[in-house]
C-alpha positions, 0 to 999 in steps of 0.5 A: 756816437762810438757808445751807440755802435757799441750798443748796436753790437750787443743787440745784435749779438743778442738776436743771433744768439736767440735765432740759434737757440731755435736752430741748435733744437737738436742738441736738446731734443735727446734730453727731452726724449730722457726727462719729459718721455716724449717720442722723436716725433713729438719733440719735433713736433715742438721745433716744427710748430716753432718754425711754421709760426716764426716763417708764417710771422715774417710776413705780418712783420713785414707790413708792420715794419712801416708803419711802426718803425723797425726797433719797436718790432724788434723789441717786442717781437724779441720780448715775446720770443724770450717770453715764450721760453 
């Protein structure tokens, strides 16, 4: 049982770090500005599509949540956001 928790633990830890890969953008964005040319506006633009899709995504999540149960979705939706980069 205290095994589980343990688990449990680094799980979440592993989530928050994966959200604050997306909220800590802005210590990247001048290293993308240097090494890939891009302008201000269009590396925001990146962190911004990222929001919109992560916001837009809560609501099919939260119809699925029901009927396929809470840690499938969490695995597959940390899968695919680890994929994505």
């Amino acid at each position: 049982m205290r095994y589980r928790a343990y688990i449990i633990l680094a799980a979440a830890i592993l989530i928050e770090l994966l959200i604050g890969a997306t909220l800590g953008w802005g210590a990247f964005v001048p290293l993308i500005i240097k090494y890939y040319g891009y302008s201000a506006v269009r590396s925001q633009m990146i962190f911004s599509v990222t929001i919109v899709v992560f916001s837009l995504s809560i609501f099919g999540y939260g119809r699925v949540i029901g009927r396929i149960g809470e840690r499938v979705l969490l695995l597959g939706g940390s899968l695919l956001y680890i994929l994505a980069y």
